[in-house]
C-alpha positions as CSV (number, residue, x, y, z in Angstrom):
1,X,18.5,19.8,-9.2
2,X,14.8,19.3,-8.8
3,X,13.4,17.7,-11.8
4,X,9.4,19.0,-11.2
5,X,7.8,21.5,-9.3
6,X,4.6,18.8,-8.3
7,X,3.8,18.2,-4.4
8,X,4.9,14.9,-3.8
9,X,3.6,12.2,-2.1
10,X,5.4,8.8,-0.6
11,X,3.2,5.6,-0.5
12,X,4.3,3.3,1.7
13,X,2.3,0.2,1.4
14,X,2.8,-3.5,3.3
15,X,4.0,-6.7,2.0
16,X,0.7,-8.0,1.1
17,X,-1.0,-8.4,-2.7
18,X,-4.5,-6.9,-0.9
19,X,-2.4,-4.1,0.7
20,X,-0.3,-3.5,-2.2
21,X,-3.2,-3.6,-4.7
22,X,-5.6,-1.1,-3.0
23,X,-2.5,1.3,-2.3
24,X,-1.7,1.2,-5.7
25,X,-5.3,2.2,-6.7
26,X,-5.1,5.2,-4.9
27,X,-1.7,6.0,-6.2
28,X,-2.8,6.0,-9.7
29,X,-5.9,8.2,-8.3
30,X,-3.9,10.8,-6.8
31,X,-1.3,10.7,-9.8
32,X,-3.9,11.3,-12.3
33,X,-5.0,14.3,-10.5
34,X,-1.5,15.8,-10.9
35,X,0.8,14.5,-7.7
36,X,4.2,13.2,-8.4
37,X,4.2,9.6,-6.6
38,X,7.1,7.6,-5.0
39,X,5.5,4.2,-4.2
40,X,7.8,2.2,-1.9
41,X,7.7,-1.6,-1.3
42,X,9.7,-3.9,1.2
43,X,12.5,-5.4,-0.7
44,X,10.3,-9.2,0.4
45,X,7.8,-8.0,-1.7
46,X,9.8,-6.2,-4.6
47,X,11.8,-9.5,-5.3
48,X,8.6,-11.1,-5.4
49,X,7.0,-8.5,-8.2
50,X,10.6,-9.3,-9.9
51,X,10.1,-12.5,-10.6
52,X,7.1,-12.3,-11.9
53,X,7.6,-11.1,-15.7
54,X,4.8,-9.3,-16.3
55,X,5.2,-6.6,-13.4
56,X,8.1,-6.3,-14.8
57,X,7.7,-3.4,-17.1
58,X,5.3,-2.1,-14.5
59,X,8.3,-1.5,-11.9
60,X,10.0,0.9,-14.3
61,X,7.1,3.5,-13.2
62,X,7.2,6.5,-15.1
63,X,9.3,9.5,-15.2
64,X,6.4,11.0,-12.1
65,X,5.5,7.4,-10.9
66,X,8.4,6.5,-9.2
67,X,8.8,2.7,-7.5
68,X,11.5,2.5,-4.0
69,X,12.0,-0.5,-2.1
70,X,13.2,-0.4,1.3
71,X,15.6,-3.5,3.6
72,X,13.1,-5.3,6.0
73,X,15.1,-7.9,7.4
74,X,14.2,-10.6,5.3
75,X,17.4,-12.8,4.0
76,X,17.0,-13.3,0.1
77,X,17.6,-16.8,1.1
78,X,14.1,-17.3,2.3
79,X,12.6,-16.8,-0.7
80,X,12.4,-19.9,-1.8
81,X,10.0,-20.6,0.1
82,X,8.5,-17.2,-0.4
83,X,4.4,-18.1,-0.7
84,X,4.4,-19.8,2.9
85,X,5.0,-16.5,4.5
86,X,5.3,-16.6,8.3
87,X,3.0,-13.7,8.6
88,X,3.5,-12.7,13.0
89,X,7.4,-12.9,11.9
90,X,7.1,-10.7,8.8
91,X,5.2,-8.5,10.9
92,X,8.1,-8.1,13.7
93,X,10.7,-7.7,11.1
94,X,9.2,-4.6,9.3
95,X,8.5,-3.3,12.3
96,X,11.9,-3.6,13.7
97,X,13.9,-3.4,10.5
98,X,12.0,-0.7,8.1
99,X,12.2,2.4,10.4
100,X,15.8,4.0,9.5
101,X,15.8,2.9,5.7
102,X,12.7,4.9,5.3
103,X,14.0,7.8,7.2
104,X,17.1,7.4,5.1
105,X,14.9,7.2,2.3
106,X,12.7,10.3,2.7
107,X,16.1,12.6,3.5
108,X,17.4,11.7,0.3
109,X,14.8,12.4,-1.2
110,X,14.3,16.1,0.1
111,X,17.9,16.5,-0.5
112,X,17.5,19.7,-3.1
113,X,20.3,17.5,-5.5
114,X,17.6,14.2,-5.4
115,X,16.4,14.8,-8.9
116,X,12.8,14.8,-7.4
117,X,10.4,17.7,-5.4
118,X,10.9,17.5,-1.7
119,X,8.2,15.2,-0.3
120,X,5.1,16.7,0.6
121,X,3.4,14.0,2.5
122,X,3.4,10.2,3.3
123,X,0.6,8.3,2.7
124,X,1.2,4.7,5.0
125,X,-0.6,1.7,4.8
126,X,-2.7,1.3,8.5
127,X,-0.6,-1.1,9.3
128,X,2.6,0.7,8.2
129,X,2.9,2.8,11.5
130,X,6.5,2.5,11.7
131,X,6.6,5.6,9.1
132,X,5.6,7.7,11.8
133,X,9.3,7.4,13.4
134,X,10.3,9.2,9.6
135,X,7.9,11.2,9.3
136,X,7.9,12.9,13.4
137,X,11.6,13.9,12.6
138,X,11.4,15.2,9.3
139,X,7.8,17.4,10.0
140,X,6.5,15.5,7.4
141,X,2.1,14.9,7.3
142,X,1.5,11.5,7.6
143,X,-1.9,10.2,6.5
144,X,-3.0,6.8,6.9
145,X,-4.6,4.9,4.6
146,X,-6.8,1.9,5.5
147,X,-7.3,-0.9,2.8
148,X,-9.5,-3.1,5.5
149,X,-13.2,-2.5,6.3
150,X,-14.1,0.3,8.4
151,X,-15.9,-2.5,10.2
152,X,-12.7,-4.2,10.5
153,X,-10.4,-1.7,11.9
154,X,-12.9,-1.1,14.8
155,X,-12.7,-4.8,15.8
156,X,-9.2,-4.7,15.7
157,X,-9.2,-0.9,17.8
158,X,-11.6,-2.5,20.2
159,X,-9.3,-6.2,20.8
160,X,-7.3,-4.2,23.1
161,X,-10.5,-3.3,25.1
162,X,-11.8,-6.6,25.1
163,X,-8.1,-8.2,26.5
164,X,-8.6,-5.7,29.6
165,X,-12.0,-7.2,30.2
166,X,-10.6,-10.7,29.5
167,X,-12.8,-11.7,26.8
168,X,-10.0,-12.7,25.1
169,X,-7.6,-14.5,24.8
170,X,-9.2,-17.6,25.1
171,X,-9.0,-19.2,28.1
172,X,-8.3,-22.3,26.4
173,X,-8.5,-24.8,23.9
174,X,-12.3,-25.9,24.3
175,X,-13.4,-21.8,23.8
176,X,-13.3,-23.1,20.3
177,X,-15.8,-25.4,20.3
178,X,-17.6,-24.9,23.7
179,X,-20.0,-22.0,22.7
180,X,-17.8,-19.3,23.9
181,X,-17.6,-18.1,20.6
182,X,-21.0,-17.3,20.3
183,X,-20.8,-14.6,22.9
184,X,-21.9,-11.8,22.1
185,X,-20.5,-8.6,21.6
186,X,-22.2,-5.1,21.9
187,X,-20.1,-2.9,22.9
188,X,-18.3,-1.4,19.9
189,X,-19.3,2.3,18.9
190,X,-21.6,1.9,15.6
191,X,-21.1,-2.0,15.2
192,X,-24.7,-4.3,15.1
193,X,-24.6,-7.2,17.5
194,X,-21.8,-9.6,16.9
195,X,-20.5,-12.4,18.3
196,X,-17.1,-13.2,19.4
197,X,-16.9,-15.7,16.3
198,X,-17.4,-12.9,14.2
199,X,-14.7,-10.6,15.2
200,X,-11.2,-11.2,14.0
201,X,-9.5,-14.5,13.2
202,X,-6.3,-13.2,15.9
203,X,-8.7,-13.4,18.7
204,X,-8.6,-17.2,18.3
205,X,-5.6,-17.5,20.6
206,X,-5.1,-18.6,24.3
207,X,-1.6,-16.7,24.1
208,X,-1.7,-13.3,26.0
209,X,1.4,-12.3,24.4
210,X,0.5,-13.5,21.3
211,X,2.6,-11.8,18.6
212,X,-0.2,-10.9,15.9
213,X,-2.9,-9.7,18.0
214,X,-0.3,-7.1,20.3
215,X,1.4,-5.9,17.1
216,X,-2.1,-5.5,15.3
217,X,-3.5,-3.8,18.6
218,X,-0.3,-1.6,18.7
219,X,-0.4,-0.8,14.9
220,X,-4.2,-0.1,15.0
221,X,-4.2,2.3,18.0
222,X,-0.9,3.8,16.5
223,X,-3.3,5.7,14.0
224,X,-4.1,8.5,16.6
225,X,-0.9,9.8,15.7
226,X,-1.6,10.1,11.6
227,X,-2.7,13.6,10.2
228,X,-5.2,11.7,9.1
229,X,-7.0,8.4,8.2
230,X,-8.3,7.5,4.7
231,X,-11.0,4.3,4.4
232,X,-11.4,2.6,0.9
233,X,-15.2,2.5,1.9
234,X,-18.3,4.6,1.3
235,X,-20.9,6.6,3.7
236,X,-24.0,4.6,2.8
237,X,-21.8,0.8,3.3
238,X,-20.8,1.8,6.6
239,X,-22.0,5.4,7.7
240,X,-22.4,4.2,11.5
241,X,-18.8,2.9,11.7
242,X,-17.4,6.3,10.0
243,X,-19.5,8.2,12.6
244,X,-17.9,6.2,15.1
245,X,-14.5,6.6,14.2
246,X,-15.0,10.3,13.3
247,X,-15.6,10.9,17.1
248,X,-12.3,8.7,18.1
249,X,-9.4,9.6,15.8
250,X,-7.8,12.3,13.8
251,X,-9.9,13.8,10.5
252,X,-11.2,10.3,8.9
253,X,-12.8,10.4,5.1
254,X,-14.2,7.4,3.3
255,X,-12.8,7.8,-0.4
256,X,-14.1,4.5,-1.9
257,X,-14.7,2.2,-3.9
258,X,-10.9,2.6,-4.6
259,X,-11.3,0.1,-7.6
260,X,-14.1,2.4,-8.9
261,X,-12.3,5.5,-8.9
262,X,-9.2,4.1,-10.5
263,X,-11.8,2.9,-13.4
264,X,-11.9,6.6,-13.9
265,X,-8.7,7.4,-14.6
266,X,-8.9,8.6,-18.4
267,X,-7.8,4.9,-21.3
268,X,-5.1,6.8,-22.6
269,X,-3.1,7.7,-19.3
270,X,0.0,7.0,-19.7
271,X,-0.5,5.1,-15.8
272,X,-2.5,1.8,-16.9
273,X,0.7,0.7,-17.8
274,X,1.2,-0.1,-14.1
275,X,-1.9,-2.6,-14.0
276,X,0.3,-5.4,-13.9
277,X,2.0,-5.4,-10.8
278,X,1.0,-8.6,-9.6
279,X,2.7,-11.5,-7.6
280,X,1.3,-14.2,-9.8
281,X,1.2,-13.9,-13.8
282,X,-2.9,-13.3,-14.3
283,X,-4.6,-16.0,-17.0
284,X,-6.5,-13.9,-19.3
285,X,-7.9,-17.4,-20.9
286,X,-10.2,-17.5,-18.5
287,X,-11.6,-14.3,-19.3
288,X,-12.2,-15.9,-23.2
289,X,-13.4,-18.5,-21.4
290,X,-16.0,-16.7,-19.9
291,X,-16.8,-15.3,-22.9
292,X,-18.8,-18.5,-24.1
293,X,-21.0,-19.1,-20.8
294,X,-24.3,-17.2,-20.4
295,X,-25.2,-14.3,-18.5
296,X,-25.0,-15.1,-14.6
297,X,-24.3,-18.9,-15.3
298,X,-20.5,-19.2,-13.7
299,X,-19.3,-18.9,-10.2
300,X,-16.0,-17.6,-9.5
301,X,-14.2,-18.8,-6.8
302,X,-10.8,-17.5,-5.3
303,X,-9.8,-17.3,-1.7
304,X,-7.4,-14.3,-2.2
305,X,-3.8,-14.0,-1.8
306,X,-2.9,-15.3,1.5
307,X,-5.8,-17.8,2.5
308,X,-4.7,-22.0,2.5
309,X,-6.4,-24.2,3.0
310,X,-5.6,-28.3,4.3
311,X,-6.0,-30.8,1.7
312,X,-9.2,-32.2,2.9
313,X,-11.1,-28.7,2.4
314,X,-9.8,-28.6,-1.3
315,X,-11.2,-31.6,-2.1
316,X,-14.7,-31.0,0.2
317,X,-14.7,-27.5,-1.9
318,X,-14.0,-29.3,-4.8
319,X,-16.7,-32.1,-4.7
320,X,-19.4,-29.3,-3.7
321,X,-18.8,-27.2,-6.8
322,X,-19.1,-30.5,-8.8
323,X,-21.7,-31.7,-7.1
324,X,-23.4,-28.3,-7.8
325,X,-23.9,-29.3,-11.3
326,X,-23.1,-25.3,-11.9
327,X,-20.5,-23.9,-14.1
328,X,-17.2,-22.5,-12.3
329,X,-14.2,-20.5,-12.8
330,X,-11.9,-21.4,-9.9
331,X,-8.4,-19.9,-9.1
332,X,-6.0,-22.3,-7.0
333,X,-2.6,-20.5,-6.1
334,X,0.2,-22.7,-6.0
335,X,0.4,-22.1,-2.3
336,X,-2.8,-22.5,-1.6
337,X,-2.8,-25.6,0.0
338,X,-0.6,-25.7,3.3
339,X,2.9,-27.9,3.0
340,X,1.4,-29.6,0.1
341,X,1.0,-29.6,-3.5
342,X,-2.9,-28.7,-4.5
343,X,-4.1,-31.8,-6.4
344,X,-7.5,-32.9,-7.7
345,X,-8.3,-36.5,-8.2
346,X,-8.9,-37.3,-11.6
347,X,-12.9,-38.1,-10.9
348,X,-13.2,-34.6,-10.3
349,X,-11.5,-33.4,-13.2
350,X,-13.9,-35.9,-15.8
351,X,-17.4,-34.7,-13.9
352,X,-16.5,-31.1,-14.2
353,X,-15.5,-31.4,-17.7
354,X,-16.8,-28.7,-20.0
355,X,-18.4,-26.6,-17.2
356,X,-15.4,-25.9,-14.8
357,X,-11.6,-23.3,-15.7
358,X,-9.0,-23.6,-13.2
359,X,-6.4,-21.3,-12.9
360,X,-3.8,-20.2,-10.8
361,X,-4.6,-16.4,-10.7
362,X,-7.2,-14.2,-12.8
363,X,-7.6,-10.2,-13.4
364,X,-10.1,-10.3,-10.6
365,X,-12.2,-7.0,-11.0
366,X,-12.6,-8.1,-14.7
367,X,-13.8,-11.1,-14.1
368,X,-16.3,-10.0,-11.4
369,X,-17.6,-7.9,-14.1
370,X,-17.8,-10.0,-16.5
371,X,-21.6,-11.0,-17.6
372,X,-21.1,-14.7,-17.1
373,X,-20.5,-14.4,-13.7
374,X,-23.7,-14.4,-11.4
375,X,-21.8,-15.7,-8.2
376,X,-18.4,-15.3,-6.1
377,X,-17.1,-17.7,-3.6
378,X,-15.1,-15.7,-1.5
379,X,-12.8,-15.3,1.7
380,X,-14.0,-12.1,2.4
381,X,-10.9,-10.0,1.9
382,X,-11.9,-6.2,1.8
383,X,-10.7,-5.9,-1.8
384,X,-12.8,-9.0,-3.3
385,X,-15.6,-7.8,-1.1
386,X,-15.5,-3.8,-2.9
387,X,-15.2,-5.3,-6.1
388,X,-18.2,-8.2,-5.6
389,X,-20.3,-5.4,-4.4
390,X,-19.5,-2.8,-7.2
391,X,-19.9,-5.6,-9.8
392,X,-23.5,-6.7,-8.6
393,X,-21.9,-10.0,-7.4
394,X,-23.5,-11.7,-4.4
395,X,-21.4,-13.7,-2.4
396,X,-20.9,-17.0,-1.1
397,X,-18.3,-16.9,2.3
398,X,-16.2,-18.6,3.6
399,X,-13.8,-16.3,5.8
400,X,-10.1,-17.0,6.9
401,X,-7.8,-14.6,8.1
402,X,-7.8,-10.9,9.9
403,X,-10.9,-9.2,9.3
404,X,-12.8,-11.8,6.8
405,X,-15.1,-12.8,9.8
406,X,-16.3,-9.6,10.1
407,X,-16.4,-8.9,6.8
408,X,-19.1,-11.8,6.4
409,X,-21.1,-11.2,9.3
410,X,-21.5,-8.0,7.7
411,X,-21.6,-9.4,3.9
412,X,-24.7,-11.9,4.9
413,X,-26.4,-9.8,8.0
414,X,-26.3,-6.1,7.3
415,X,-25.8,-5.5,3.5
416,X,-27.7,-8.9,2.8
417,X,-25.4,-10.3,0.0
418,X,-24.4,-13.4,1.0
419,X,-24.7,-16.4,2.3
420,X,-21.8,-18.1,4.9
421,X,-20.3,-21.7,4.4
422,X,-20.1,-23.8,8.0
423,X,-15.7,-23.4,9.2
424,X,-15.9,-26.6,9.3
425,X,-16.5,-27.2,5.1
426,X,-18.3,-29.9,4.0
427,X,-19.4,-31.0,0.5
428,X,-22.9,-31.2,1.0
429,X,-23.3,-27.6,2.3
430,X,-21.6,-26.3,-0.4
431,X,-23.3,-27.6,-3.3
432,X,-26.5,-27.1,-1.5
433,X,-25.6,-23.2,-0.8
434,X,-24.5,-22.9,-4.5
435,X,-27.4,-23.8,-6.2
436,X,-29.3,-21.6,-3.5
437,X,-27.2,-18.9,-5.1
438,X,-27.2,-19.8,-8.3
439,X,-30.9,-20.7,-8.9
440,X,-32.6,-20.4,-6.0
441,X,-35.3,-17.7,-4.8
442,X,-32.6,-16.4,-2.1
443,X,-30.1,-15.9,-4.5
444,X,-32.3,-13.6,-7.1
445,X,-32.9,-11.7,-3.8
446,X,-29.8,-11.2,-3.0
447,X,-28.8,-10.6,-6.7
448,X,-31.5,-7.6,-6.6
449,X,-29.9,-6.5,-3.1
450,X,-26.7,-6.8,-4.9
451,X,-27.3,-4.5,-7.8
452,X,-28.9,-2.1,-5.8
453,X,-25.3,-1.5,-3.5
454,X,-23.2,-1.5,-6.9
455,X,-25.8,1.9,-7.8
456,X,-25.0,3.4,-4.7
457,X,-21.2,2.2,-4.9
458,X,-21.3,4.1,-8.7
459,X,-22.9,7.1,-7.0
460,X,-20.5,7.3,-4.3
461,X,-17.6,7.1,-6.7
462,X,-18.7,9.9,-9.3
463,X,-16.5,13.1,-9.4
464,X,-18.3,15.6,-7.4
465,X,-19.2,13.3,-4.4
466,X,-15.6,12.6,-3.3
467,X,-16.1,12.5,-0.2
468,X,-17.1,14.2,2.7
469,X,-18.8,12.3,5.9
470,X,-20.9,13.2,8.4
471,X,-17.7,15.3,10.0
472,X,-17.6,17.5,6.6
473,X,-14.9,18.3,4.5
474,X,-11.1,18.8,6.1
475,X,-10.0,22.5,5.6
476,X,-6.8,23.0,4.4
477,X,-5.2,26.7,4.7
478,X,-2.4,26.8,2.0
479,X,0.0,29.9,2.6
480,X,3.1,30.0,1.2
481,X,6.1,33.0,0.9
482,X,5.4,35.8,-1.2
483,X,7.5,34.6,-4.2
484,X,6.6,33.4,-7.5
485,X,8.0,30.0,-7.5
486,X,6.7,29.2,-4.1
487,X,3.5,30.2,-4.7
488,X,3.7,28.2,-8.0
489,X,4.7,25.3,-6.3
490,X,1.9,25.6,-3.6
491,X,-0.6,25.6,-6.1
492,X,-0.1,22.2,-6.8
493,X,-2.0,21.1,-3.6
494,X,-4.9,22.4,-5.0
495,X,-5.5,18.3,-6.3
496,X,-6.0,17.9,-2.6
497,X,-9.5,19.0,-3.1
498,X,-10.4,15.8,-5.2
499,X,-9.7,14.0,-1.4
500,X,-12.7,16.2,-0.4
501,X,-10.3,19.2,1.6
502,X,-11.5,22.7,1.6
503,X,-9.0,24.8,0.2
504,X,-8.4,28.6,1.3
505,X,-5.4,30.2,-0.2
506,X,-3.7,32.7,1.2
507,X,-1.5,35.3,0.1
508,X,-0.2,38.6,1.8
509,X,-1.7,41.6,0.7
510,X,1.4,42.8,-1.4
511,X,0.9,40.0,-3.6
512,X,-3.2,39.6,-3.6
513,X,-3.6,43.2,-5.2
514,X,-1.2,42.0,-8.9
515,X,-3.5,39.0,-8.9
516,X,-7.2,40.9,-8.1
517,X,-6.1,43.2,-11.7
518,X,-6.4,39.8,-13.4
519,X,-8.7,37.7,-12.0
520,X,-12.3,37.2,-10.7
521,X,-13.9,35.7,-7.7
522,X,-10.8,36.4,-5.6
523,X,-11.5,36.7,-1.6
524,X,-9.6,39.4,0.3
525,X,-8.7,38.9,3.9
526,X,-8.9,41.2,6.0
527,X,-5.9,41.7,8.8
């Protein structure tokens, strides 16, 4: 028997912290506004949150916050070496692997003996198209939601426009160092001048058949088929790019800053107990830590979940933020650096002494809004970037994977936040850019620019914004049978309007005239 009467919605997010992270934002946004949630992970990533203890409790989810895990593919056998993922291969094998569990998944739920309402709609991760197999045969809405840049999805929807031109791949190996990089680009809709360098990091290939750009080209251009695409972005960040987009794809709505919004959900919901779902236990010492230093006087530094960097660049990173003479909080992953263990020589440790915490992973959005912290050293990722800009935080850059490259051309050119550190990382650059940020004249101007995008990130995140763009508001027509329970159960959709729909409701005339005796403001149709 059906155990609630809510619409429900299916999240179906990728095997990535970032991915996972945003996603669950949203989740917690939509369930607050009175949707019953399944959220589904690969059962790669759901080990993972197993073994960590805190997400523990987090993963028993709540009687209408449900967690699902579906088979990718993945042997529990790799595991072990579960940080160093092989990300092309992890990409094939959800592709491949995760199309009938979901199916099988979404059937049992909308079996009426499931325990749970029949779902309503799926909400996929961009890069999650392989729901759409699911969600085709069961006439199920699939709306896409993107946890990138809207910047960044449009260089990844363009790459396959740029391979029939033959601008990439790379003809070879010297592209990389020849100048070819610096060609530039100007033909994407709404996107200032860029150069090739700044696009994304699977464009750096010589590979035709490469497996991560044609899956990412294939996943990207697979969103024409979604009901819908959602951006965790705002109108005035990138109002060009959502234009652009707008005039390309199916309905598109900018619903961001996600990690804003979820700051709204009321203290005493019974849903913050899900903050903890992490991959890595977070250090809250830092945060006491932190506590100690004075306004603006610490720079954070983490590279995200999925960056690594080669010995050498640990220790050129390291020596810059000594050399810096500036306080630092700095998180190092225990995978961070590739095939190796991440050590720091011992000089380090005694000239950092008293001015430097080091930590293996931090409750990011609380340290970025900490008062101590008047600087972040970042990879760019779309989630650090959100949360740097909704803090006040400018940004030092140094970008890695995916979309990071366009993320900082945009960080340091457009928004003017930032500052970029040379690919190539060297010590004396480093130290030199952080006490430029940290002291210098640039860095109070881009701390002003800074606080003046958190304002219009707070504006774009209050109640009654959320969220049309320039293509207005999507208009949903509700009707249901003329019976009491399905009309009841309709109802529920009327939380859709906090994801800026239009809402008409429609009943037949036999039932309109019972409910015009008892209520005002009703609108008649006329047949």
């Amino acid at each position: 028997m059906r155990s609630s009467t809510k619409a429900h919605l299916v999240c179906m997010a990728i095997p990535a912290q970032g991915h996972i992270n945003s996603m669950l934002n949203f989740a917690k946004v939509l369930h607050s506004k009175g949707f019953f949630i399944t959220f589904v992970n690969t059962e790669f990533v759901h080990r993972r949150f197993l073994k960590n203890p805190e997400s523990l409790a987090s993963l028993d989810g709540l009687p209408d916050f449900r967690f699902a895990s579906i088979p990718d593919g993945i042997s529990p056998s790799n595991d072990s070496d579960e940080h160093k993922q092989d990300i092309p291969n992890l990409g094939l094998a959800i592709k491949n692997n995760c199309p009938a569990p979901f199916l099988k998944l979404l059937s049992a739920m909308n079996d009426p003996n499931s325990g749970v309402p029949p779902v309503n709609c799926v909400i996929s991760d961009s890069f999650a198209s392989f729901t759409l197999d699911a969600t085709t045969k069961l006439g199920i809405p699939n709306v896409f939601y993107c946890a990138c840049s809207v910047c960044g999805f449009m260089v990844f929807y363009y790459c396959k426009e740029l391979m029939q031109r033959g601008i990439i791949p790379l003809k070879s190996e010297d592209d990389l160092t020849n100048g070819y990089l610096d060609t530039v680009i100007d033909s994407i809709p709404g996107m200032i001048e860029v150069r090739l360098r700044d696009l994304s990091s699977f464009i750096r290939t010589t590979n035709r058949d490469d497996i991560l750009l044609n899956n990412i080209i294939d996943e990207i251009h697979a969103s024409h088929q979604a009901t819908a695409i959602i951006f965790n972005s705002f109108s005035e960040l990138e109002s060009p790019l959502l234009n652009a987009c707008s005039s390309m794809l199916p309905p598109v709505f900018d619903i961001g800053p996600m990690c804003l919004l979820s700051q709204c959900i009321p203290n005493d919901s019974s849903i913050k107990s899900l903050d903890r779902l992490n991959l890595w236990k977070e250090d809250l010492g830092c945060v006491e830590w932190l506590d100690e230093k004075e306004p603006g006087s610490v720079l954070y530094v983490n590279f995200g979940s999925m960056a690594n960097l080669t010995s050498g660049q640990l220790l050129e990173f390291a020596w810059g933020l000594a050399n810096s003479g500036c306080a630092f909080l700095w998180v190092i992953r225990p995978d961070l650096v590739v095939g190796d263990t991440a050590l720091l020589p011992q000089e380090f440790s005694e000239m950092a002494k008293g001015r430097s915490f080091i930590t293996s992973w931090c409750p990011q959005q609380r340290v970025l809004s900490h008062a101590a912290v008047g600087g972040f050293l970042t990879h760019c990722g779309w989630n650090s970037t959100t949360e740097s800009i909704c803090a006040g935080v400018p940004m030092l850059c140094w970008p890695f994977f995916a979309e990071q490259q366009i993320n900082c051309r945009y960080i340091c050119s457009v928004w003017g936040i930032g500052m970029e550190i040379n690919e190539d990382v060297k010590r004396e650059e480093v130290a030199r850019l952080i006490v430029e940020l940290m002291r210098g004249q640039k860095g109070k101007e881009m701390k002003k620019k800074a606080m003046e995008w958190k304002e219009k990130a707070f504006e774009a995140a209050k109640p009654e914004i959320h969220h049309p763009t320039a293509t207005g508001k999507l208009h949903a027509v509700c009707f249901p049978l003329p019976a009491q329970g399905h009309i009841n159960a309709m109802l529920h959709f009327d939380a859709l309007h906090f994801m800026a729909f239009h809402i008409t409701f429609v009943n037949t005339k036999f039932n309109h005239r019972p409910i015009l005796v008892k209520t005002v403001g009703s609108i008649s149709i006329e047949t």
